[in-house]
N, C-alpha and C positions, 0 to 999 in steps of 0.2 A: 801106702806111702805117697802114691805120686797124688791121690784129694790131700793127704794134707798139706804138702808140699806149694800147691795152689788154692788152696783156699783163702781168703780175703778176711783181714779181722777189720772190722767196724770199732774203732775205739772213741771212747764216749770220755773227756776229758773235764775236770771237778777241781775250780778252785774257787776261791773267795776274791783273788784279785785277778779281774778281767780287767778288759775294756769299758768302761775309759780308766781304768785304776789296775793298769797292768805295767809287767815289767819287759823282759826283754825274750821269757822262755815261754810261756802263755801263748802256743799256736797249736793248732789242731783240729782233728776232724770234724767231731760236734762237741760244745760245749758247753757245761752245766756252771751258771755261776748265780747270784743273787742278782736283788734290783737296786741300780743307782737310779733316784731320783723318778720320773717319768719312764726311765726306760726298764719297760716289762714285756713280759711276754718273748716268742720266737724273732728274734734280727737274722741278716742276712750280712756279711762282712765280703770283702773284698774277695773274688775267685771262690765263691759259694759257700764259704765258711758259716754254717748254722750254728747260731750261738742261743741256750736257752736264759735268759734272766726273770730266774723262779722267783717269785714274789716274796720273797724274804728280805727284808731289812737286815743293815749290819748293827750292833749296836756296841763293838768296840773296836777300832784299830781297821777299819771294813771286811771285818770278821760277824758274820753272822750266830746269834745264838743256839749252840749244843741244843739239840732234839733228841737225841738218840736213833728214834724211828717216827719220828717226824715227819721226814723229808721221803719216807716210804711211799708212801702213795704215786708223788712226781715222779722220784727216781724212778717208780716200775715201769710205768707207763711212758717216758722218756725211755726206757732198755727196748722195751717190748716195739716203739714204733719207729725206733730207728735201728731194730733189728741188731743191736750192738753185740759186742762180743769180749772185748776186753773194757773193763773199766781203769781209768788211769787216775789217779788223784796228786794234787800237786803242793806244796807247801805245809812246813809242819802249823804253821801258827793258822791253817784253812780249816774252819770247823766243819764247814760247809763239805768241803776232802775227805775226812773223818766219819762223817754222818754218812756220804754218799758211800765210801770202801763196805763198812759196816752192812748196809743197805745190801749191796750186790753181791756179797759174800753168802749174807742170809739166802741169796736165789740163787745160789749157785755162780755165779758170774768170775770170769782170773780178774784179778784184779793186781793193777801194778802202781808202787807211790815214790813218786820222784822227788829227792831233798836236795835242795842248791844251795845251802844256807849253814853255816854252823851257828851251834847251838850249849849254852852254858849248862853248868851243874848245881849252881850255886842259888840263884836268884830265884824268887819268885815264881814267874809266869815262865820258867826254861822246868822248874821241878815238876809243876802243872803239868804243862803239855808232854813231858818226857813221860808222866804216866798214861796220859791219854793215849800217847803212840803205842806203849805196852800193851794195851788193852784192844785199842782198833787197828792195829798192824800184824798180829797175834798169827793173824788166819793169812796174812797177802801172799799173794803168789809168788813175787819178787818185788823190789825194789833197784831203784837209782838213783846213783850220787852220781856229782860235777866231778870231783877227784880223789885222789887215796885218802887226803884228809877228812875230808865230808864223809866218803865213807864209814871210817872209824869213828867220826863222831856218830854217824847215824847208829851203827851196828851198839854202840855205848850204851845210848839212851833209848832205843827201845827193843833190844835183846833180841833181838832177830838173829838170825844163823849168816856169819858171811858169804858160806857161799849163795846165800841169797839173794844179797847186794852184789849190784855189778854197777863199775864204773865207765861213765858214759862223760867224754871231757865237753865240757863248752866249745863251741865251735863259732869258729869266723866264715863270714860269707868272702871268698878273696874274690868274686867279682863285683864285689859292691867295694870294699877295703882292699885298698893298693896306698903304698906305701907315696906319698907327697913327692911329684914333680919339683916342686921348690921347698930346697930345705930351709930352713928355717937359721936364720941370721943370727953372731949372738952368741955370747958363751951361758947367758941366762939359761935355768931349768924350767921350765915348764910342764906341770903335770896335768893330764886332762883325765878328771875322774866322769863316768857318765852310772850312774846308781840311784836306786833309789834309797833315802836317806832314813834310813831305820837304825836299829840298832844292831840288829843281825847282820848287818851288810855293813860294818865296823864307822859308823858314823861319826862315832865319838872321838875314835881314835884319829879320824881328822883333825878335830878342837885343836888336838897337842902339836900334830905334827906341821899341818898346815902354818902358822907363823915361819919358819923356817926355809920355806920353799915359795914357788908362784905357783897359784893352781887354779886352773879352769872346773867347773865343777856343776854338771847338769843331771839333773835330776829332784824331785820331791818329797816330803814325806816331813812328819814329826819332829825329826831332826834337824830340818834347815832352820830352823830357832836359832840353836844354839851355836850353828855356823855363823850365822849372820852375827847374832853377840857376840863368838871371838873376834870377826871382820873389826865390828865398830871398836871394841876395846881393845885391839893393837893399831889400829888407825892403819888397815889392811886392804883398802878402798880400792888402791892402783893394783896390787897383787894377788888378789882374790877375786875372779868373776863369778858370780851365782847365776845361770841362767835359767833357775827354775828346769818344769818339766819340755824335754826336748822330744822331737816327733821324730819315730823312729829311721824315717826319712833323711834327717837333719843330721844326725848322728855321724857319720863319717865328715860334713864339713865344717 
C-alpha cells in the first residue's frame, strides 16, 4: 500500500488543439498533438513542458485524419521513452485523442478522456462523433467532465457507466483574478465573453442574444464570421468589441 501510495504517474496528454491553436484547459506534463505549419518535431514550452508535434496534418476543423492504428508506431515509442503511465486524451471532436486512447489501451496503458464541451443528438458531425466515442471510449479507465451537465451529456452519447465519469469543475487561478479595485461607472451592462468561437462553445447563440446587450468578446475560431455579420447588420460598431485571439496573459485585463 505505502509503493502505491507514492508512486509517481507520468501522464502523457493527446489532443488536436494545442499550442498555438489551443484553448484555456490544454496544460500538461508531456504532450502529443499534430503539426501546425513548420512546427514539427519535440518543443520545449515555458517551465519544461515537452510537447510532441507528430507530423500529421489537420485536414478539417485542425482535426487530423482517423487512422485507427496509424498513429501506433509514435504513440509507442512516445509511451515507452517517457516512461508514461497514464494516458489522458482530451476533446470529443480530437481524432488525434481517439486514435491515441485506442492505441494505449491496445498496450495495456489506464487511460482517462476529459469532455469540456456539450454535444447535440441531432446533427450531422454530433451523430458521427457520438459513435466514434462508443466504440473508442468502450475500454477507458475513467472519464471527466467540467459539470453535472457535461456529465450527462457525456454519459448519453457514449454509453459509459456513470459511475465512471467523475466531475471535475473549471477552476479560476484567484491569484491572478481578483475582483476590480475600480468599479465600473454606469448603469450600462457589459458582458465579457473570453471563448473560443465554435459551435460547441454556443457561438451561435451569441448572433441572437448579443443585439440586446453590450459585449466584449475575445477569442477565435469559425464562428467570428457570423459575429462580425450580425456586428455590421445591426449597426453594433459602438457595442460590440471583437478582439480576436487574446493571450492568455491578457485575459484578466
Amino acid at each position: 500500500m505505502g509503493d502505491q501510495q507514492t508512486q509517481k504517474h507520468r501522464v502523457l496528454m493527446v489532443s488536436d488543439f494545442y499550442y498555438p491553436n489551443f484553448g484555456g484547459v490544454e496544460n500538461h506534463v508531456v504532450v502529443v498533438t499534430h503539426a501546425y505549419g513548420n512546427r514539427s518535431g519535440v518543443r520545449y514550452m515555458t517551465g519544461g513542458l515537452k510537447v510532441y508535434y507528430v507530423p500529421w496534418r489537420p485536414f478539417f476543423n485542425q482535426s487530423t485524419f482517423p487512422t485507427l492504428y496509424g498513429l501506433l508506431p509514435i504513440i509507442r515509442a512516445i509511451l515507452i521513452r517517457e516512461r508514461i503511465t497514464v494516458v489522458h486524451g482530451h476533446q470529443t471532436f480530437s481524432t488525434l485523442c481517439h486514435d491515441a486512447l485506442l492505441n494505449a489501451r491496445i498496450m495495456g496503458y489506464k487511460v482517462v478522456f476529459t469532455d469540456h464541451s456539450l454535444h447535440g443528438f441531432g446533427d450531422v458531425g454530433s451523430i458521427h462523433m457520438n459513435k466514434v466515442m462508443q466504440f473508442t471510449l468502450a475500454d477507458v479507465s475513467q472519464a471527466i467532465c467540467v459539470s453535472h451537465t457535461s456529465k450527462e451529456n457525456t454519459v448519453l452519447r457514449s454509453g459509459l457507466a456513470p459511475e465512471k465519469v467523475f466531475v471535475i469543475p473549471n477552476a479560476v487561478d484567484t491569484a491572478m483574478f481578483k475582483p476590480a479595485m475600480d468599479r465600473p461607472r454606469g448603469s450600462e451592462i457589459v458582458i465579457v465573453i473570453i471563448s473560443r468561437l465554435v459551435y460547441r462553445k454556443g457561438a451561435d447563440l451569441l448572433v441572437e442574444v448579443i443585439p440586446e446587450v453590450r459585449f466584449i468578446i475575445g477569442g477565435d475560431g469559425p464562428k467570428r464570421v457570423r459575429l462580425e455579420e450580425m456586428r455590421e447588420k445591426h449597426s453594433l460598431f459602438d457595442r460590440v468589441d471583437l478582439l480576436g485571439a487574446v493571450q492568455h496573459t491578457q485575459v484578466r485585463s
